[in-house]
N, C-alpha and C positions, 0 to 999 in steps of 0.2 A: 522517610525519604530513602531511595536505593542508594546504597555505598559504590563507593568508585572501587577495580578490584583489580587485580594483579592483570586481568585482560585488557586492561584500560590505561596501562604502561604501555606507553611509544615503543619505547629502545632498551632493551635489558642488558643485552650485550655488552658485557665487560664493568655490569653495575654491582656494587657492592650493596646489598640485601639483606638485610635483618628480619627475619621470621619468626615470631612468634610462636612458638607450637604448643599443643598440654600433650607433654611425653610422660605423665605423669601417670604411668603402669603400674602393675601391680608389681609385687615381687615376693619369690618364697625368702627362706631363711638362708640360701646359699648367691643370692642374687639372680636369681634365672627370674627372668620374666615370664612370670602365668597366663598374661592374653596381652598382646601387640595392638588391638582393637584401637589403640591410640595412636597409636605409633601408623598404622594401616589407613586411619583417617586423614592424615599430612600430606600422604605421597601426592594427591593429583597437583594440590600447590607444591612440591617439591620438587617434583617431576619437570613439570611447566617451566620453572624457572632455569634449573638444568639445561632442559631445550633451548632456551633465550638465551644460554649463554652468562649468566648472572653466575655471579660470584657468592654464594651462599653461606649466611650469619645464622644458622638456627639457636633456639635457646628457649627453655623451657625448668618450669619446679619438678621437684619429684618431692614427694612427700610432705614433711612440714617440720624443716630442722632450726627455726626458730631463729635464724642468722647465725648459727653453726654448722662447722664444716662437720658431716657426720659421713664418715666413710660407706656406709650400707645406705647412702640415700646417694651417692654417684649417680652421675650421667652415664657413665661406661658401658652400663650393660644396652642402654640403648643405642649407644652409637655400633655397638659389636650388632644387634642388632637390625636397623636403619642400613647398615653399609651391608647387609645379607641381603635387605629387602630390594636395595638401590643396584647389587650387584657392582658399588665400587666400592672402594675407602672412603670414609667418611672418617676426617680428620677430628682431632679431638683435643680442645681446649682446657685446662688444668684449673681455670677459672671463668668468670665472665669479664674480669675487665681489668686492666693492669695492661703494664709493658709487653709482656710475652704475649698478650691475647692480638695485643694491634703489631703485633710482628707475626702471628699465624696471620691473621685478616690480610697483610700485606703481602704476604707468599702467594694469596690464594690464586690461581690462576682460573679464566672462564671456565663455567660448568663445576667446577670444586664445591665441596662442601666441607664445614668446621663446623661441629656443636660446641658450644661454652658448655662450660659445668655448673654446676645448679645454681639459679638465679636466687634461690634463696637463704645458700649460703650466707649472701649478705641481707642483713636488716633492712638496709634502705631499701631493700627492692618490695616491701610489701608495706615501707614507711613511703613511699613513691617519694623517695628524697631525691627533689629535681639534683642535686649533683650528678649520683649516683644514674640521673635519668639521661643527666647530658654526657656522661661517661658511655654508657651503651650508643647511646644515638653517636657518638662520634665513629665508630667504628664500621660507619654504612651512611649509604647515602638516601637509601629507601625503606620506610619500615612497610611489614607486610604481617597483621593479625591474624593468626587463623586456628587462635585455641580459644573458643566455644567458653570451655570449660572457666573460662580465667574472667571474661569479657563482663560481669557484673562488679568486679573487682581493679578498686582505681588504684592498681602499683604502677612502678616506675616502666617497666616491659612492655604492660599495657593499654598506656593512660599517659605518662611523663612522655615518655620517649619519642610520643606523636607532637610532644612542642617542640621541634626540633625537625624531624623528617616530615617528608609528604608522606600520608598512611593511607594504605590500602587493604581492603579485604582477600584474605586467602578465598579460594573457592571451596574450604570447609564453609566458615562461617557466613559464604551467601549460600550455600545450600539449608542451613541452618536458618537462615533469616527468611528465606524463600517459602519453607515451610511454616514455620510458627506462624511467619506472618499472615500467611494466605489464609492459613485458620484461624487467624483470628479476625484478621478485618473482612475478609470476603470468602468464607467457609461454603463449602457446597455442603446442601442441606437433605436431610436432618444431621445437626454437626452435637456431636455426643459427650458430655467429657466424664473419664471415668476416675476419681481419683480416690486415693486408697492411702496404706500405709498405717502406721501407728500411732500418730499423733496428728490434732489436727491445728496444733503451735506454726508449724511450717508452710501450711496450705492454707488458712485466715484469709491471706490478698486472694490468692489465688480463687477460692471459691466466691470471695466478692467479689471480685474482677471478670468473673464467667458469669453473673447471674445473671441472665438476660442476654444476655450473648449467642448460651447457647438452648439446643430446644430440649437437654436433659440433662441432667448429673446424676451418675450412680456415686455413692461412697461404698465403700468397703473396709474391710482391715481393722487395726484396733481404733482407729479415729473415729469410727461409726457408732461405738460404745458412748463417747461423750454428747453427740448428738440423740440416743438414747437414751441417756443423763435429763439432757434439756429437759425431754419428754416427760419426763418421768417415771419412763420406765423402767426397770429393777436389771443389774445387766452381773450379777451377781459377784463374783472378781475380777471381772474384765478390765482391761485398763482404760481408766478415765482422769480428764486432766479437769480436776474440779476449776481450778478458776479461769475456766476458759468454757464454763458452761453458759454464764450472760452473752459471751460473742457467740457460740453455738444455737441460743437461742433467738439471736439474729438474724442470721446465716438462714433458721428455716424459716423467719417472718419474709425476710427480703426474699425467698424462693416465692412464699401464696403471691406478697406484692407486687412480684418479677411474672408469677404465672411461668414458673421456671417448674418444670416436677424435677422433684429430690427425692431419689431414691434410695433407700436404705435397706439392710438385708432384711429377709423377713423368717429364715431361719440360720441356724449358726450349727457350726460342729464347736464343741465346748470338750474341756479338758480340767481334767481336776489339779495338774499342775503343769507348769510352763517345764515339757520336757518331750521328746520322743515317744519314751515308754509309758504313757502318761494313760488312764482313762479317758475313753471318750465314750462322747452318745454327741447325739442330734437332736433339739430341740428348737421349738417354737421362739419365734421373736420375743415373745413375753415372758420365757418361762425357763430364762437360766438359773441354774439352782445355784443356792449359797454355797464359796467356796468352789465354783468351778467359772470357768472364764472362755470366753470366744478367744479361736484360734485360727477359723476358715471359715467362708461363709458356706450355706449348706445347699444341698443339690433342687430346695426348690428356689431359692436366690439367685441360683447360675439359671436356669432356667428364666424364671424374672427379668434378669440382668438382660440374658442373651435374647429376647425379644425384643428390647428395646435397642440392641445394637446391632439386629440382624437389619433396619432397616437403613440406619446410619449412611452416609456419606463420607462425613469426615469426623474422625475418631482420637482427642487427644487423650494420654494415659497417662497419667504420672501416679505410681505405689500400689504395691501388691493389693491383693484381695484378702489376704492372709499371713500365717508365720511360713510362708513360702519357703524360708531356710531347710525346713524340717520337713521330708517326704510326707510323712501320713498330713501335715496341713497346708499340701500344697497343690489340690487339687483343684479349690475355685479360682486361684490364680491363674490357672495351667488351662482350665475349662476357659476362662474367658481370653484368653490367649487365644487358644484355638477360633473361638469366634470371630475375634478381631483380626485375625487371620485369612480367614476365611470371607468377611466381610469387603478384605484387602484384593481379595484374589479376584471381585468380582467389581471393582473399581473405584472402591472407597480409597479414603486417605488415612492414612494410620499415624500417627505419631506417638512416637512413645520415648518421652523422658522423664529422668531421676534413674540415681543408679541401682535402685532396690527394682525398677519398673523392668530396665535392662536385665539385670539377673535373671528377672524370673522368665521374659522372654525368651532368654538364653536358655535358660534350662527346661524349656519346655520345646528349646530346637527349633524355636520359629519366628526368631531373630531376621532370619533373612526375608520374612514373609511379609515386612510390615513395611510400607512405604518410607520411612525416616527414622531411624533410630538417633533421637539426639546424646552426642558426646558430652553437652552441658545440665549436668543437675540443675546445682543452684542457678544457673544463668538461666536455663529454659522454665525453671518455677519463677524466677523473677521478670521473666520478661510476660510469659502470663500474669504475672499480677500488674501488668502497665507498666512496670517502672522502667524508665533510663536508664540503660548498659553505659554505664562509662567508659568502657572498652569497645562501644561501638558508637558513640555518641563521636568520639575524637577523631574517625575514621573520615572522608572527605568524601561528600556527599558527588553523588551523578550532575 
């Protein structure tokens, strides 16, 4: 059912607002933030609420300091940042909740903003210890969700804090819901899903959960190895998750029973060691030699690949085609990029989440090309596999 969403607030004027964000950026080793892609995702609900006059509570994890205060895991660098992007000040809370925080909260005047300091500073916040939960929600009178990235995860920020406040969705996460969902319950057709990566531990639901759904699946990446396993085919070093070969050997019975086609590489660029300067050749699907290991799938694969996505409509993507990190094996990734791309440009649907999916996107510069880049890994692999977002489950329906 559609979520009720920050447009669906009467009166904001002079309301005290609690926002959920995932400002959860990268950072080098002197604290500079390496891409704001997170930070740049918040503004239209940050924006909006400015406009209306609301008195703004953002708050958000950076890293993973286990309910320690770790100085290199601060909010700081984003609030110096956000107040660049916002062109004001953006006020800056020493923690998330104590006496001095609801004495900033009480300053704020309409359209002001305050960021709290890392919400996971504290333990409860990721124990969702309802104190801890009624502690945040006191500080506002409206919560408003709109980190993606957090929304399969039941903490206190994004899960407690809605037994207390009326919750609304940011216009991140109904652009987010907007997407996933369209593709998956009413997909314009041929709807394709291409999913990849190195392990196929993390994608299980996910591939069960598409079979029949949709009218193909490519695999790719090292997880294509263990379903070569099943086979019995010989995949020489490659990596394979042996006991995860009985569910692999599922995976392709429910495809014949689904009448789903499962497609898998049918050559590989191999490598004699996991490195850059590594050996390589190009070989046959059956015919990797002992001691060397898949690392990209091979140029008549992308070809393969790419006819079955040149017809596509709507195109979900979650995990490389390869070790996309490393220039020389990152060309099937980058080739099926460009298809999907290209597929976008002529009025397909693109969606593309997980953050290894994002990367390679990125670095093949056609990030902007794709109709949806989602901000939520885990959340947008879990919510393809069916399950209940706790984080969006709490949110107060239309």
């Amino acid at each position: 059912m559609p979520k009720k969403t920050v447009a669906d607030i009467k009166d904001l004027s002079g309301k005290r607002v609690f926002v959920r964000c995932d400002f959860n950026v990268p950072l080098d080793d002197k604290q500079n933030i390496t891409s704001d892609k997170r930070i740049q995702a918040a503004l239209p609900t940050i924006k909006y609420l400015i406009d209306k006059g609301a008195k703004l509570i953002l708050a958000s994890h950076l890293g993973r300091p286990k309910g320690e205060v770790k100085k290199e895991l601060s909010l700081v660098p984003v609030q110096k940042r956000l107040s660049e992007l916002l062109g004001k000040n953006v006020k800056f809370a020493p923690d998330c909740i104590g006496p001095e925080v609801k004495k900033l909260v009480a300053e704020l005047k309409d359209g002001e903003v305050l960021l709290l300091e890392n919400l996971r500073f504290h333990k409860a916040e990721t124990d969702n210890d309802p104190k801890f939960a009624k502690e945040l929600a006191s500080l506002a009178e409206i919560y408003v969700s709109d980190a993606f990235g957090t929304v399969h995860r039941a903490h206190a920020s994004t899960v407690g804090i809605a037994d207390d406040l009326p919750a609304y969705a940011g216009f991140l996460i109904e652009k987010e819901l907007k997407f996933l969902g369209a593709a998956l319950d009413n997909p314009k057709r041929p709807f394709i899903a291409i999913i990849g990566g190195a392990k196929i531990s993390g994608k299980l639901q996910v591939l069960k959960h598409l079979m029949g759904k949709v009218d193909a699946i490519i695999v790719g990446g090292g997880m294509a190895y263990t379903f070569f396993k099943a086979r019995g085919i010989k995949v020489g070093g490659s990596i394979v998750e042996k006991d995860l070969i009985p569910e692999a050997k599922e995976i392709l019975k429910a495809a014949i029973d689904e009448e789903t086609p499962f497609m898998l590489p049918i050559d590989h660029v191999v490598a004699d060691k996991f490195a850059e300067d590594a050996n390589v050749q190009i070989v046959p699907r059956t015919t990797i030699p002992d001691g060397w290991q898949g690392m990209d799938i091979g140029p008549d694969t992308v070809r393969k690949f790419a006819n079955a996505i040149c017809d596509a409509k709507t195109i979900v993507w979650n995990g490389p085609m390869g070790v996309f990190e490393m220039d020389r094996f990152a060309n099937g990734t980058i080739e099926i990029a460009k298809m999907v791309a290209d597929v976008t440009s002529k009025g397909a649907i693109s969606i593309i989440g997980g953050g290894d999916s994002v990367s390679a996107v990125t670095k093949a510069g056609l990030a902007d090309k794709m109709s949806h880049i989602s901000t939520g890994g885990g959340a947008s692999l879990e919510y393809m596999e069916g399950k209940v977002l706790p984080g969006i489950a709490c949110l107060q329906d239309k």
